[in-house]
C-alpha positions in Angstrom: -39.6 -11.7 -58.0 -36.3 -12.8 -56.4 -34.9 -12.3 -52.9 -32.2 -13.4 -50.7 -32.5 -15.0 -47.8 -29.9 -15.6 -45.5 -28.7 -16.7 -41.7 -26.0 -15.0 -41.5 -22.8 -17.1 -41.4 -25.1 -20.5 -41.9 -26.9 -20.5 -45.1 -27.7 -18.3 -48.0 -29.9 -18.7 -51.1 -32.4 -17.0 -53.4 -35.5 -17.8 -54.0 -38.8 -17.0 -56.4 -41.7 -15.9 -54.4 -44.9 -13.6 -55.3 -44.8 -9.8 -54.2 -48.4 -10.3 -53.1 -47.1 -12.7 -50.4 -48.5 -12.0 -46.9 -45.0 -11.7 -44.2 -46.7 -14.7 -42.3 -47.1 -16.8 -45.3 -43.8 -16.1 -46.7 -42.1 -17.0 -43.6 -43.5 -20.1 -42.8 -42.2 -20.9 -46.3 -38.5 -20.0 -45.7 -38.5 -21.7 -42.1 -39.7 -24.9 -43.9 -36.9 -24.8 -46.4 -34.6 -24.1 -43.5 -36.1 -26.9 -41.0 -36.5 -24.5 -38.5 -39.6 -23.2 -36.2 -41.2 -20.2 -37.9 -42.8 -19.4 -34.1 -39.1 -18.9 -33.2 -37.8 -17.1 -36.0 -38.3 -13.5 -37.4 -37.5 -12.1 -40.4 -35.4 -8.9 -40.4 -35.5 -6.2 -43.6 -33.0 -3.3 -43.8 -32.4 -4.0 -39.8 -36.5 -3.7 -39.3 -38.8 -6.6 -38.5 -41.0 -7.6 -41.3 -44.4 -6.8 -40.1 -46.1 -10.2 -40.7 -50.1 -9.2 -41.1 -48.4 -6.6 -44.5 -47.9 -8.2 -48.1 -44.3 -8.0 -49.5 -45.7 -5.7 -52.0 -46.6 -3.4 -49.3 -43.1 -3.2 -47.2 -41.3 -2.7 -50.2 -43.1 0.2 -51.3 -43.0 1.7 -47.8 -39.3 1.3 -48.0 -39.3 2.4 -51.7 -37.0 -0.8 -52.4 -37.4 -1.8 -56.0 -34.3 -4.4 -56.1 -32.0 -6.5 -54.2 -34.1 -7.7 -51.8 -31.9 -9.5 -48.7 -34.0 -10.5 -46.0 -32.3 -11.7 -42.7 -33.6 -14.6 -40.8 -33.4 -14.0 -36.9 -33.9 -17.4 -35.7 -33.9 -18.1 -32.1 -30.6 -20.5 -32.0 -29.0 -18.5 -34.9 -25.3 -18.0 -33.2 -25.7 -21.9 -32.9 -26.4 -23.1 -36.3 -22.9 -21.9 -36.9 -21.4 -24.4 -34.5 -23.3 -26.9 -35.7 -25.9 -26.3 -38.3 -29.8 -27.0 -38.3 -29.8 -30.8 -38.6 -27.6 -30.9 -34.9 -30.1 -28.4 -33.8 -33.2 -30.7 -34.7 -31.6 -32.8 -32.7 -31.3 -30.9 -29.5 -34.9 -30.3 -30.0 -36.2 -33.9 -30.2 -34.0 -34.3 -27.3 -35.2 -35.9 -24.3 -32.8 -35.3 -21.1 -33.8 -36.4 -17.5 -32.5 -34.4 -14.6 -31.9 -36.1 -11.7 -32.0 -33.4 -8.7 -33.3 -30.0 -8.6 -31.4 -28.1 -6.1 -28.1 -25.7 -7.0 -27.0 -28.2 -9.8 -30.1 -28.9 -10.7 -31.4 -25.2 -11.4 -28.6 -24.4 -13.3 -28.8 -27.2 -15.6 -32.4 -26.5 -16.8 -31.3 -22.9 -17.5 -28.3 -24.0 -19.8 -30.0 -27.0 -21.4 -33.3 -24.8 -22.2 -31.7 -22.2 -23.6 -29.2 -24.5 -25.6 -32.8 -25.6 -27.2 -33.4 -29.3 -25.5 -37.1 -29.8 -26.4 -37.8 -32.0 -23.3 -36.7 -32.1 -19.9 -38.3 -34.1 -16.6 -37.3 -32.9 -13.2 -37.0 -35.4 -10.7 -36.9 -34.6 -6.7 -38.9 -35.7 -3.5 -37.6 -32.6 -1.7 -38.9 -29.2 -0.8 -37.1 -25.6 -1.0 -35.6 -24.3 1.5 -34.6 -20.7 2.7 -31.2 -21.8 2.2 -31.8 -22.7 -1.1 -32.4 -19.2 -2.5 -28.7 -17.7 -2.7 -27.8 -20.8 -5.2 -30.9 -22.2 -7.0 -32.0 -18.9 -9.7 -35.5 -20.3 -9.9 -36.6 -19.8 -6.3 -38.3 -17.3 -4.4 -39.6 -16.5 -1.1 -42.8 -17.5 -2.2 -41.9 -21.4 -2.9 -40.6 -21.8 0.6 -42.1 -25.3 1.4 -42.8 -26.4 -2.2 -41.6 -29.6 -3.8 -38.4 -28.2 -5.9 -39.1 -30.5 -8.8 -42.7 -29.2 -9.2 -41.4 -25.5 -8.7 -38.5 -25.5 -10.6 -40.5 -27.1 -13.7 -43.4 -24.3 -13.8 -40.4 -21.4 -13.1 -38.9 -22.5 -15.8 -41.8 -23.1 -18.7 -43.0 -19.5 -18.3 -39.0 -18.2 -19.1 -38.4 -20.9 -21.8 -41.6 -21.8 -23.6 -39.9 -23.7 -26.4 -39.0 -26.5 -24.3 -41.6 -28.9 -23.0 -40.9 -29.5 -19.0 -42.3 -32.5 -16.4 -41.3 -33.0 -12.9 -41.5 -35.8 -10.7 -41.8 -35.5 -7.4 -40.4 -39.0 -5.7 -37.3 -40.4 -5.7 -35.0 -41.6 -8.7 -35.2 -44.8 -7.3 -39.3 -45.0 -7.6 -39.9 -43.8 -11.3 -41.4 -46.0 -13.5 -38.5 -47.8 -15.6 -40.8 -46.6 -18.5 -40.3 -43.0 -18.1 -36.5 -43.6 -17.7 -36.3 -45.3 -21.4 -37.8 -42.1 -22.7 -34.7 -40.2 -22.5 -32.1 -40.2 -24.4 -29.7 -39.1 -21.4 -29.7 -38.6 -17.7 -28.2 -35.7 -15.7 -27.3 -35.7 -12.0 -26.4 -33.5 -9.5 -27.0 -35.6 -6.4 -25.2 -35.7 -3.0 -26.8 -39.4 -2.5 -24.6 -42.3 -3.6 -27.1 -44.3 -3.7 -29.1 -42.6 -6.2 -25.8 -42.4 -8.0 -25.1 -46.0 -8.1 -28.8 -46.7 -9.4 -28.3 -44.3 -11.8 -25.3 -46.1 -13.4 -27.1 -49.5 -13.3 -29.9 -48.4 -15.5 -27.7 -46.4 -17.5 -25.6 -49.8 -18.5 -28.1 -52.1 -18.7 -30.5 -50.0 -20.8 -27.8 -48.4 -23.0 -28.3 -44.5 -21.8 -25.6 -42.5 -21.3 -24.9 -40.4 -18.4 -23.0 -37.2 -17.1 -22.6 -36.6 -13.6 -21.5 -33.9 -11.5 -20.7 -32.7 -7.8 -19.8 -30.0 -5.4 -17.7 -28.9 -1.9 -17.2 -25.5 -1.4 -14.7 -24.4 -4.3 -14.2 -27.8 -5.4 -16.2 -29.4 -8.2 -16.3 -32.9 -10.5 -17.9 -33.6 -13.4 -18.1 -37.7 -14.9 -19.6 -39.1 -18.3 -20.7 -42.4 -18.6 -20.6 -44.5 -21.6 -22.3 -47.7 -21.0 -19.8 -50.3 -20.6 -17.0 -48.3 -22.3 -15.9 -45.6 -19.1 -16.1 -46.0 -15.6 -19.1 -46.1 -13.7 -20.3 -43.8 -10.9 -19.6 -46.6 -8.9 -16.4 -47.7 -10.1 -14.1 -46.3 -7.5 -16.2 -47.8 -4.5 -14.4 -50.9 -3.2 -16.9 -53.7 -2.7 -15.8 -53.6 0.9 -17.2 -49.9 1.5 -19.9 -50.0 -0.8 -22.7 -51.1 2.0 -21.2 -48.4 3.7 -20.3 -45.8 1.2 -24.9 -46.2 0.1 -25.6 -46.3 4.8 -26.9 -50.0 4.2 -24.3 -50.9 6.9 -26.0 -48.8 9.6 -29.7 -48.4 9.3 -29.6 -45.9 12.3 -27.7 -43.6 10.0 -29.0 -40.4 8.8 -30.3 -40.3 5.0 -27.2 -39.1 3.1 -29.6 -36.3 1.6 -29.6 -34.8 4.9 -26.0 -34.4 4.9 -25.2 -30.8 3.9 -22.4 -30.2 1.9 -21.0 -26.7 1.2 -21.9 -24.7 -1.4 -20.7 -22.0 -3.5 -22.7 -20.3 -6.8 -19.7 -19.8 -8.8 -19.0 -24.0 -8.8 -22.4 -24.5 -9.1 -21.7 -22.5 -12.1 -19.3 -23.9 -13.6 -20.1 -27.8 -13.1 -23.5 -27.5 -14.5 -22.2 -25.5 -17.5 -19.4 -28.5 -18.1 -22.0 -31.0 -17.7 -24.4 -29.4 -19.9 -22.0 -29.5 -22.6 -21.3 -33.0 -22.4 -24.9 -33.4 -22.0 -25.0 -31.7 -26.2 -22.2 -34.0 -27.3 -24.1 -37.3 -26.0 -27.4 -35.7 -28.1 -25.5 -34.9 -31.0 -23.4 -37.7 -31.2 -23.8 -40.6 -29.2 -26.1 -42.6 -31.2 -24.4 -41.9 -33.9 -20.8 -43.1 -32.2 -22.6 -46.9 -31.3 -23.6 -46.9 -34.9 -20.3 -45.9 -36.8 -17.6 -46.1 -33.6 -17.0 -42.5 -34.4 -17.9 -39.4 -33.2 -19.5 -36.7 -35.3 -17.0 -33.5 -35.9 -19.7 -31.6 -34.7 -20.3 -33.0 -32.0 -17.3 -32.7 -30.1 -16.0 -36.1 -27.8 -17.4 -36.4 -24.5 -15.2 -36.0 -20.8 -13.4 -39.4 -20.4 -12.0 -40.0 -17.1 -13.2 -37.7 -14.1 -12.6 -34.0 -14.4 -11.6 -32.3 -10.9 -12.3 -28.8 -10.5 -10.5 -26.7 -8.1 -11.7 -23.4 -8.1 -9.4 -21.9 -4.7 -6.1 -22.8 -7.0 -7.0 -22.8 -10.7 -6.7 -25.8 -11.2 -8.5 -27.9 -13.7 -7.6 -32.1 -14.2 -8.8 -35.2 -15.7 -8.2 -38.0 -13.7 -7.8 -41.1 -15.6 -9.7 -44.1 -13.9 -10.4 -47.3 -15.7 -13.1 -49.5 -15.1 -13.0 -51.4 -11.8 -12.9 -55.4 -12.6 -14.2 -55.3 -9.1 -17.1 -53.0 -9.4 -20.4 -54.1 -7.9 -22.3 -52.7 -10.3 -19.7 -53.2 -14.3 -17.5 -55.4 -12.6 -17.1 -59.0 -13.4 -19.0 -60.1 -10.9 -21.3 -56.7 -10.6 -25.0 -56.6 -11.1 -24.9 -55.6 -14.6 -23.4 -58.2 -16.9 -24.8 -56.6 -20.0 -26.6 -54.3 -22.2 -30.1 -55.3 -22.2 -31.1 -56.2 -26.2 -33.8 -54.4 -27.6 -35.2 -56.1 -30.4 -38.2 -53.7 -32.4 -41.2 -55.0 -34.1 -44.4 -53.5 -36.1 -47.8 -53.6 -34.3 -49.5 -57.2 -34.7 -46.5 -58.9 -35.6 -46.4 -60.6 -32.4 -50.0 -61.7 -30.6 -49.1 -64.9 -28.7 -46.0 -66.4 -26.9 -45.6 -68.9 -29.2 -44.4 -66.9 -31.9 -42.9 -64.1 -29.4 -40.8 -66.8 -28.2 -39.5 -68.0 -31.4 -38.4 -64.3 -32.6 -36.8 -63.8 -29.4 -35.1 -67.6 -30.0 -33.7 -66.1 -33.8 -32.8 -62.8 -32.6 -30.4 -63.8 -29.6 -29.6 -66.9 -31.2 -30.4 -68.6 -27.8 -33.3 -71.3 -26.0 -35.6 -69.5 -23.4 -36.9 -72.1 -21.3 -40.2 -71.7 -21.2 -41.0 -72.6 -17.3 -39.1 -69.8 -16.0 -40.3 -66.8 -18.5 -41.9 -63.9 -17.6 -43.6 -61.2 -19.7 -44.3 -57.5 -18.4 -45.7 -54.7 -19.9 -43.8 -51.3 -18.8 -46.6 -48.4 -18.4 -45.9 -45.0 -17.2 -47.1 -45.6 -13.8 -45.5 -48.5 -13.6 -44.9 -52.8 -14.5 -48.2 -54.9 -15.8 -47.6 -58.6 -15.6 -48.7 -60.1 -18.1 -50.7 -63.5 -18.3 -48.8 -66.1 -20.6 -52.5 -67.3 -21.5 -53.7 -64.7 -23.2 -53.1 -62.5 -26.0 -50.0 -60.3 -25.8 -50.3 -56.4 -26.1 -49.1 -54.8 -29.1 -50.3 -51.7 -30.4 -48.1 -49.1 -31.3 -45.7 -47.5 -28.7 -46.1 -50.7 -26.2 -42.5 -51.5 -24.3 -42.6 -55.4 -23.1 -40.3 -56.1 -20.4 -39.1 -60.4 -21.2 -37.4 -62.1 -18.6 -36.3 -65.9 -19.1 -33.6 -68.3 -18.2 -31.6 -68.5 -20.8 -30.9 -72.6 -21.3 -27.7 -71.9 -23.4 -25.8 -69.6 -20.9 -27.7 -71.2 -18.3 -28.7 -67.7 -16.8 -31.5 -65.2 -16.5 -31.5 -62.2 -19.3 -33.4 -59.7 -20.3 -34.9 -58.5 -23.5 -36.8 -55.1 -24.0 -39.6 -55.3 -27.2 -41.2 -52.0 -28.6 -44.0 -52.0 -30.9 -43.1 -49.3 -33.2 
């Protein structure tokens, strides 16, 4: 026999399928065709769920349908497949975003981007919670006063979303293996540390990840995206003369910046993290995609440029336009990024010794590593293996070599990253 299946206002098509199909079986079939997650879908009859341990035979005679079957697929992101269909969708779930704080911004981030359907998300703070904490970060209770936010908010949140897989990390930014950074496809913050902010926008231009930032006073909010050597940094609008001030290396009898307490209001915490979430979909959906073609998918949307200002007492909402500071420690001419760090991808076994490691590098960059001042590490999840230049170089599949060498043509140390695909 035939049926109809349909997502309403996404997809519909018929197809030929066996009345003595088992519910189960037949679903697993439709989510297949559809490239969605049959343990996140349900299929709907006449308004009913379709009891799944029953034959088709068997509903329809309860039902005493003998024609025009229509069966209604209730997936779990069906309202979003019309935005942006079930490919962008895959996407969000082979998504990996890392969230950089887990206080007010924090908690409402995970809560957007899980239920947007990000498929992984790490957590990453040193600190604990606080009673304060309770009025403006959802996931909290009386009963985590003193536990390390990251580790709380990450086990909170699995048992409301399932779907998405969550790890926490309970140490600062600063400290995580640069391993576990290059596993995500984008970074979140909601820090009050400029510090941590500076540091977040150096590994987010040298190793090509984008970035959206955001922060909070009272009433007032701001949300920034990066694009790796395109927009403004984080740290752009530091002047080199403040910036050992503006991070407290000026003073080292200064308190930690994290101790400073800035004021705090739910309803900006609200609406910050739901602005950056949503630039946080348009980097998934789209970024790649924009290095690749220098356009952005319609789908996708384009991402904040400039620095939005939120002001929540008067209404007002404005992107300040900020260009790139020449001057900037970190993008500037003279800052301590100078460029995107090349990734170059091989097969396992291609490359066993340095000779012929060297030579590829040589032909990729077009350049002459000089071979004194070379350095080889292997990037692990707890952390950097040197490797010995005698002896045969790692390369199994999923291994992430960190090169460093002077380069005798620029006459300059660079840095190459090689996965073993």
């Amino acid at each position: 026999m035939r049926i109809i299946v349909e997502i309403p206002n996404v997809t519909k098509s018929q197809i030929k399928v066996n009345p003595g199909i088992k519910i189960k079986t037949l679903k697993k079939r439709i989510c297949r065709d559809l490239g969605i997650e049959p343990e996140l879908t349900k299929l709907l009859l006449e308004g009913e769920l379709l009891p799944e341990d029953k034959t088709l035979r068997e509903v329809l005679e309860q039902k005493n349908i003998r024609d025009s079957v229509r069966i209604v697929v209730d997936y779990l992101w069906a309202r979003q497949l019309i935005l942006w269909g079930t490919e962008n969708q895959k996407k969000l779930r082979r998504a990996k975003v890392l969230i950089v704080g887990a206080g007010a911004l924090g908690n409402e981030l995970v809560k957007n981007l899980a239920q947007l359907g990000i498929g992984s998300i790490t957590i990453v703070d040193f600190d604990t919670v606080e009673y304060s904490n309770l009025n403006r970060m959802i996931f909290f209770k009386k009963t985590d006063l003193g536990a390390l936010k990251a580790k709380a908010l990450a086990e909170r949140a699995k048992k409301l979303f399932p779907w998405t897989n969550f790890n926490y990390i309970c140490d600062f930014v600063e400290k995580i293996p640069l391993r576990k950074l290059l596993e995500h496809d984008v970074v979140v913050s909601g820090l009050d540390n400029v510090a941590a902010r500076v540091y977040l926008s150096t590994i987010s231009l040298k190793y090509d990840i984008p970035l959206v930032d955001g922060g909070m006073y009272g009433p007032q909010g701001r949300v920034q995206v990066v694009l790796p050597f395109e927009t403004p940094c984080l740290a752009c609008t530091i002047a080199p003369e403040k910036y050992s001030e503006a991070i407290q290396l000026s003073n080292p009898c200064a308190p930690p910046i994290e101790e400073v307490k800035m004021p705090s209001l739910p309803t900006t915490t609200s609406v910050v993290a739901a602005i950056e979430a949503q630039e946080v979909i348009k980097l998934v959906l789209g970024y790649r995609e924009y290095r690749e073609k220098g356009t952005w998918p319609k789908d996708a949307g384009k991402p904040l440029r400039g620095v939005l200002l939120i002001d929540l007492d008067n209404n007002r909402y404005t992107v300040l336009n900020i260009a790139r500071n020449t001057r900037c420690v970190v993008c500037g001419y003279e800052g301590i990024v100078k460029e995107k760090v090349p990734v170059i991808d091989i097969e396992p076994n291609k490359v066993t010794d340095i000779d012929t490691l060297v030579r590829m590098i040589e032909d990729r960059l077009s350049t002459k590593i000089d071979r004194e001042r070379l350095y080889i590490h292997e990037l692990t999840s707890e952390g950097v293996v040197p490797i010995d230049l005698g002896k045969e170089i790692p390369n199994t599949q999923g291994t992430i070599l960190q090169v460093l060498f002077r380069d005798e043509v620029r006459d300059n140390i660079r840095e190459v990253l090689i996965r073993i695909k």
